[in-house]
VOKOL-640660 format. One record per residue (C-alpha): x, y, z; residue in three letters. Coordinates in steps of 0.25 Angstrom, whole numbers, padded with zeros to 4 digits. Example, Ala and Ser with C-alpha at 12.3 -4.5 7.8 and 13.67 -1.06 7.14 Angstrom:
% VOKOL-640660
+-------+-------+-------+-----+
|     X |     Y |     Z |  aa |
+-------+-------+-------+-----+
|  0049 | -0018 |  0031 | ALA |
|  0055 | -0004 |  0029 | SER |
+-------+-------+-------+-----+
***
This chain:
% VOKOL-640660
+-------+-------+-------+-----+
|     X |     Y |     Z |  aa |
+-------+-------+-------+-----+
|  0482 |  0456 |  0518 | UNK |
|  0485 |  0466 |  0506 | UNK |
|  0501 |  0467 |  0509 | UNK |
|  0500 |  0450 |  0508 | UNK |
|  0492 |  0450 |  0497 | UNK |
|  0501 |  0460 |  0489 | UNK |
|  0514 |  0451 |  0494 | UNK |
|  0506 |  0440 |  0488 | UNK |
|  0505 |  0448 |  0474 | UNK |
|  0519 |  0450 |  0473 | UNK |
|  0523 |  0437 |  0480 | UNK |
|  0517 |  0432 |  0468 | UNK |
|  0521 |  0441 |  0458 | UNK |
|  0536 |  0441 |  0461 | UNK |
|  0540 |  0426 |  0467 | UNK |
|  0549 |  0424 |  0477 | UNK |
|  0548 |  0438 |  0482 | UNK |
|  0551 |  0443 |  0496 | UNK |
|  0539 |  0448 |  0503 | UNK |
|  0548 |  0458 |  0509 | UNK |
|  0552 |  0466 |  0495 | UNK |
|  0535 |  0470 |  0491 | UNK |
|  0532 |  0481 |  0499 | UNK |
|  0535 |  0492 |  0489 | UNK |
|  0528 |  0483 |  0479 | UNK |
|  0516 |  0479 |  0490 | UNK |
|  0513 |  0495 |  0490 | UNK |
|  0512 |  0494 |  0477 | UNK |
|  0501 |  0484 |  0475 | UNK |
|  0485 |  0488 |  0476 | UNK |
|  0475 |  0480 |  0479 | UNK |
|  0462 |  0479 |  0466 | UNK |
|  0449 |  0474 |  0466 | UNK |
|  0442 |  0471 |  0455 | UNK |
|  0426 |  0465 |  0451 | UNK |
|  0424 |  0456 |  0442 | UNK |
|  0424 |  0461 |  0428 | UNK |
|  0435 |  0473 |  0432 | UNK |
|  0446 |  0476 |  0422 | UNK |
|  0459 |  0473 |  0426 | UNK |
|  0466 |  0477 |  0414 | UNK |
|  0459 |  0481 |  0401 | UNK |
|  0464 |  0477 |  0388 | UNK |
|  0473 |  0488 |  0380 | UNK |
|  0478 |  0493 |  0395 | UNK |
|  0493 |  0492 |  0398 | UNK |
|  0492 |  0489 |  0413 | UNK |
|  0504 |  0487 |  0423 | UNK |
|  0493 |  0481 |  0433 | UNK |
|  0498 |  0467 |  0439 | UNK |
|  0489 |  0460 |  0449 | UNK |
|  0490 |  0450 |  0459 | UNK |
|  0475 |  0443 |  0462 | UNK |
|  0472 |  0442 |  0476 | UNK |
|  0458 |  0437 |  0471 | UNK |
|  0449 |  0436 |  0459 | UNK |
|  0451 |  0432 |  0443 | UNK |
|  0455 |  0443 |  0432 | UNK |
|  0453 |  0437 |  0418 | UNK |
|  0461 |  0441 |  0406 | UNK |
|  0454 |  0442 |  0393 | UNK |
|  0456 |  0446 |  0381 | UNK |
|  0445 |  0451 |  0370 | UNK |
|  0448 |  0450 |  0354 | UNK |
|  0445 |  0458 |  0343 | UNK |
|  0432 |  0447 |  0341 | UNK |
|  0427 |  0451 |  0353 | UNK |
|  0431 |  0438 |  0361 | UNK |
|  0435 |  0437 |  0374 | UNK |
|  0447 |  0428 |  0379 | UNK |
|  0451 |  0426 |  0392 | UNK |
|  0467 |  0426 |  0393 | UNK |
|  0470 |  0422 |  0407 | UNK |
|  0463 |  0423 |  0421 | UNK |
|  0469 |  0427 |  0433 | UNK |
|  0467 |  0423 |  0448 | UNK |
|  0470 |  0425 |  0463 | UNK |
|  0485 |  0426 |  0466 | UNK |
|  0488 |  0428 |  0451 | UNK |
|  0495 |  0442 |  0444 | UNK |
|  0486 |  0449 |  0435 | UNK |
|  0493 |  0458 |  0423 | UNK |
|  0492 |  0464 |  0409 | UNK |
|  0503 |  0453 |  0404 | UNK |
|  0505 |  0463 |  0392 | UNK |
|  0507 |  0477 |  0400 | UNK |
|  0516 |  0470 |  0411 | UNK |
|  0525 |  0462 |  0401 | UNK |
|  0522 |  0468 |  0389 | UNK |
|  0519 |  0483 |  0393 | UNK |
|  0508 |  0482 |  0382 | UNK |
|  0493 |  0485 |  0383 | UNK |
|  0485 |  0474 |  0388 | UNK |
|  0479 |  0464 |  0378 | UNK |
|  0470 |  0461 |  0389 | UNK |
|  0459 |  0463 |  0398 | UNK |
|  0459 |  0458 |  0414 | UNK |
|  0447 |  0459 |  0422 | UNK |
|  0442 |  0452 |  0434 | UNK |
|  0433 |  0440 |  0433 | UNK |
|  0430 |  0441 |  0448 | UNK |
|  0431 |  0450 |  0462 | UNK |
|  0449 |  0452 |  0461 | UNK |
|  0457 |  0457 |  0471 | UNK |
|  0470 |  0461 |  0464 | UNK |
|  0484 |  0466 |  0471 | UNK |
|  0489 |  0476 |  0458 | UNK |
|  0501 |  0483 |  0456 | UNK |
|  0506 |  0492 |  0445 | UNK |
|  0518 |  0483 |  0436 | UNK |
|  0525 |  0495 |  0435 | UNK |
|  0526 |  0501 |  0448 | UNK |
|  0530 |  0486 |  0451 | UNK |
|  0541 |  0487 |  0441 | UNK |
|  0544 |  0500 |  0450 | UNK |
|  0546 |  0493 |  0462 | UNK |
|  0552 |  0481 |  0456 | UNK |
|  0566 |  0489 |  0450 | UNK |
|  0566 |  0493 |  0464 | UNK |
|  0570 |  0481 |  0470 | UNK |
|  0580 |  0471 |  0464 | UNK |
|  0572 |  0459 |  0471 | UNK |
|  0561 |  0461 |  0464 | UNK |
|  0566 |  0460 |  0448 | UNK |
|  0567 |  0446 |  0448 | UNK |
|  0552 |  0443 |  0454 | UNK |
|  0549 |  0454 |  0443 | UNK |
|  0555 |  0445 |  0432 | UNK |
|  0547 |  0433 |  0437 | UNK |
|  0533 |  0440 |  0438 | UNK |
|  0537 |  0445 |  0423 | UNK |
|  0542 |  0429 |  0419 | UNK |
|  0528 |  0423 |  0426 | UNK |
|  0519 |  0434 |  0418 | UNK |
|  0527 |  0428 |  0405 | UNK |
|  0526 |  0412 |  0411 | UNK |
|  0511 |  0415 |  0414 | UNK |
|  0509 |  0419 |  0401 | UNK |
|  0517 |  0408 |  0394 | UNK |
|  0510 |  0398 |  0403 | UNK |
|  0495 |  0402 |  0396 | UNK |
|  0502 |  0402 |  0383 | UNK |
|  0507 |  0390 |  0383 | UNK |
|  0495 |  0383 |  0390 | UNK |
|  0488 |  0386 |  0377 | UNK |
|  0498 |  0379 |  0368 | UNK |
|  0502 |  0366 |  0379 | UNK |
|  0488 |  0364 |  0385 | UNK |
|  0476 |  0359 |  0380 | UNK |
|  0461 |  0369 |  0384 | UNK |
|  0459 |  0358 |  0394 | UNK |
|  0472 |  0358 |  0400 | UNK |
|  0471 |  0373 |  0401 | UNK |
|  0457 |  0372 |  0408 | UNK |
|  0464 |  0361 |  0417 | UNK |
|  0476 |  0369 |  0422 | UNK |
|  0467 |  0382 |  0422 | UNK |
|  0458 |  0375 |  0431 | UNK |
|  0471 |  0367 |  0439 | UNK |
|  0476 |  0381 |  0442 | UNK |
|  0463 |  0388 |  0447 | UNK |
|  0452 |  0378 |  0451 | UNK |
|  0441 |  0389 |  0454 | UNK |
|  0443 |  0397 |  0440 | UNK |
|  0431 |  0388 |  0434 | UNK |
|  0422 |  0395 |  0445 | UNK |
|  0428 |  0409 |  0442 | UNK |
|  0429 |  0409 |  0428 | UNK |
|  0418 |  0409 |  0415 | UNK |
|  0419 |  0397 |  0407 | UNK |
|  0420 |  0408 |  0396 | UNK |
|  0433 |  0414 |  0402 | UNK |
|  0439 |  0400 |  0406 | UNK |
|  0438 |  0396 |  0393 | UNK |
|  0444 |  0407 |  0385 | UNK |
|  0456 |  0407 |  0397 | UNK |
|  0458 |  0393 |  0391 | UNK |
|  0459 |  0395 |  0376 | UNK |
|  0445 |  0388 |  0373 | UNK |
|  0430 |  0390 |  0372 | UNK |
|  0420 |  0391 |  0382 | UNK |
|  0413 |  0375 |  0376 | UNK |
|  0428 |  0370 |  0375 | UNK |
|  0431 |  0374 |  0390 | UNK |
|  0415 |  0365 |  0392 | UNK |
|  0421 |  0353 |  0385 | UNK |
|  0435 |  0353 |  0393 | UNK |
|  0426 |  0354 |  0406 | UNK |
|  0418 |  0341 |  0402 | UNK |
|  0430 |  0333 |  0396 | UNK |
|  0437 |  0335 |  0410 | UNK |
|  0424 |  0331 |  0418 | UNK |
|  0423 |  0321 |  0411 | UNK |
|  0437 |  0316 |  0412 | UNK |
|  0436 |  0318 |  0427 | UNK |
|  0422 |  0310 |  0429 | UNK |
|  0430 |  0298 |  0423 | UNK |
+-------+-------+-------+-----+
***
């Protein structure tokens, strides 16, 4: 089951790539566990980790020099997980992810991956596209910010992952959103209230 689960990761790292080329890459890959409340990657580290979720959540949060926690982005089963700044950037982590729940990761070191990537000509193309979704990913929260309202972010938040408000603190779910904790109650209400119409 491990060897379909790392062809999963890189199925869905690299699109359209051909099962038959991931051996070298499948050896690779090890498989993480982490409890709820582990560190992923710390703040200040330069970490060539990337992740593929088999299960679990890991929350990206951000702390300020108030003291304030934010919540940048929450991460889920069959998603990549990565220092966005290390792997694009080669820069430190602005960053801290840790695991809000029981996660089973698949991991593999970005630059051995590199490694075996310039091996083989088939594989720099998937490795532009996994390096174009990272930006598109990033462009997409961006702009959410600017194009949507809070309650059209809680909307398409909620759209894309219907169990996250079981899985996730009001407190975290807010500040992933851009608003307060009281403003994420109202929304709640308007919607119910929309829908009991």
């Amino acid at each position: 089951m491990l060897d379909a689960e790392k062809t999963a990761f890189y199925i869905s790292l690299f699109k359209g790539i051909d099962p038959a080329d991931l051996p070298g890459l499948i050896n690779a890959t090890q498989k993480r566990q982490l409890k709820p409340g582990d560190i992923y990657i710390r703040e200040g580290e330069k970490s060539q980790r990337l992740a593929y979720i088999i299960n679990g959540m890991i929350r990206c949060y951000h702390i300020n020099e108030k003291g304030i926690e934010s919540t940048v982005l929450l991460r889920w089963e069959n998603q990549i997980v990565a220092s966005y700044d290390s792997i694009l950037w080669q820069k430190p982590s602005r960053f801290t992810y840790h695991a809000l729940e029981q996660t089973s990761l698949l991991e593999v070191n970005y630059d051995i991956l590199q490694q075996l990537l310039a091996n083989k000509a088939v594989f720099e193309q998937a490795r532009y596209h996994f390096l174009l979704d990272m930006l598109a990913q990033s462009l997409e929260r961006l702009e959410s910010f600017v194009l949507l309202t809070p309650e059209e972010r809680y909307l398409q938040l909620i759209q894309d992952k219907p169990d996250l408000l079981q899985r996730v603190s009001d407190k975290h779910l807010a500040t992933v959103l851009g608003i307060t904790p009281v403003s994420l109650s109202r929304i709640r209400k308007r919607i119910a209230l929309r829908d009991s119409r």
